[in-house]
N, C-alpha and C positions, 0 to 999 in steps of 0.2 A: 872489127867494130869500127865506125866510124859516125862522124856527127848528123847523121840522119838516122841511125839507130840510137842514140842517146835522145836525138829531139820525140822518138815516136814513142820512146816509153816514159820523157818526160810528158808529153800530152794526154799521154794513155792516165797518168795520176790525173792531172787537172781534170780529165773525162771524168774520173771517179770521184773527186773531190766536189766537182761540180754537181755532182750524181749525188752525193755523200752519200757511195756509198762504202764506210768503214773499211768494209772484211776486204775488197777491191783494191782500195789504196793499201791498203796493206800489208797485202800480195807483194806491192811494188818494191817492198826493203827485205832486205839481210834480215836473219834472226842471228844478233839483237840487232836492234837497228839505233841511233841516234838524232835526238832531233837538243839542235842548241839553240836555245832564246836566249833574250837581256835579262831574263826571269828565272832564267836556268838552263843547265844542261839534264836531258832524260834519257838516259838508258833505257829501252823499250824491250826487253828478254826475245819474247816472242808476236807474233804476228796479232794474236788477241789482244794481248796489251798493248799494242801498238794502236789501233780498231778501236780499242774504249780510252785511248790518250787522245788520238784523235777526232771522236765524238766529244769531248771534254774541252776540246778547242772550239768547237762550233757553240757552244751555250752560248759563250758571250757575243761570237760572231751573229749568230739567230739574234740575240737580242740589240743586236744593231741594224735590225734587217738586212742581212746578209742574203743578199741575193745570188751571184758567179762571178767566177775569176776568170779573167782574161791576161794571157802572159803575152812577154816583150819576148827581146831578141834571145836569143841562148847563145853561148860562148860556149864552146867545149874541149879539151884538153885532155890527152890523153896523159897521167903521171908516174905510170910503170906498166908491168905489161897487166892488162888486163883490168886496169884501174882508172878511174878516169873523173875528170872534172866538168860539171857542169854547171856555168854560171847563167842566173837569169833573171834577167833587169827586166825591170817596168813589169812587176806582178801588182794589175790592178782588180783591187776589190771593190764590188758594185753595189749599191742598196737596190733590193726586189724594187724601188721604182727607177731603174737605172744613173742616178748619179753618182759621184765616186763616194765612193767609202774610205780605203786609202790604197795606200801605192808599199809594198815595201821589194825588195830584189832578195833571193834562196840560192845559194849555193847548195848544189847538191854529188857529194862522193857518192861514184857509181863505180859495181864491180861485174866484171865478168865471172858467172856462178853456171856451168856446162853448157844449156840452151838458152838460158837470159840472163838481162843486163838488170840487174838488183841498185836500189839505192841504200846505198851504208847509213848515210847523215845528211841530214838537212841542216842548212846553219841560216837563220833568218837574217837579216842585215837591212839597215834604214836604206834609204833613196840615198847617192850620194856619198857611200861609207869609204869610195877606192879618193875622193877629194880631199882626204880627212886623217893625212898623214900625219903623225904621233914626235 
């Protein structure tokens, strides 16, 4: 495993995301999988529920006219065997007439699972969160 296999399955989501389409990004996590916001953390069981958590995020994004995401750099880090970290800054979201909509950066734990690299969790985080020591 190495950081150009981490960056093609994280694109491969974005593809899907961009696509929206649900049952695809899906695919892309663990069953269960986790996804952590400021609004909560969601335990996702299995890949359906994951597909209709997911569509459940797009209402309000649709109703901002949410148009695609274009991502920044990825950082990636390997944290035991077969485990691994992917950070990525500068996720910008675009309104369908192209100006931004907002910017935030996802951390995403990724495991090696026999032939693919599965993502465990997604952890959302503002612009600026590594500046912003406690």
């Amino acid at each position: 495993m190495n950081a150009d296999s981490i960056k093609k399955t994280v694109d491969s989501y974005i593809a899907a995301w961009n696509a929206r389409d649900f049952e695809r990004m899906a695919a892309h996590f663990t069953e269960p999988a986790v996804f952590v916001l400021a609004s909560g953390t969601h335990v996702l069981p299995t890949r359906a529920a994951l597909a209709e958590f997911l569509r459940a995020i797009f209402v309000p994004l649709e109703a901002r006219s949410f148009g695609h995401t274009v991502i920044g750099a990825i950082t990636s880090r390997a944290l035991a065997d077969g485990l691994f970290l992917a950070e990525v800054d500068d996720i910008r979201r675009y309104h369908r007439d192209g100006h931004l909509l907002e910017t935030i950066e996802v951390q995403y734990t990724l495991r090696r699972e026999a032939d693919a690299l599965l993502i465990v969790s997604a952890l959302w985080c503002d612009p600026g969160w590594r500046q912003r020591l406690l």
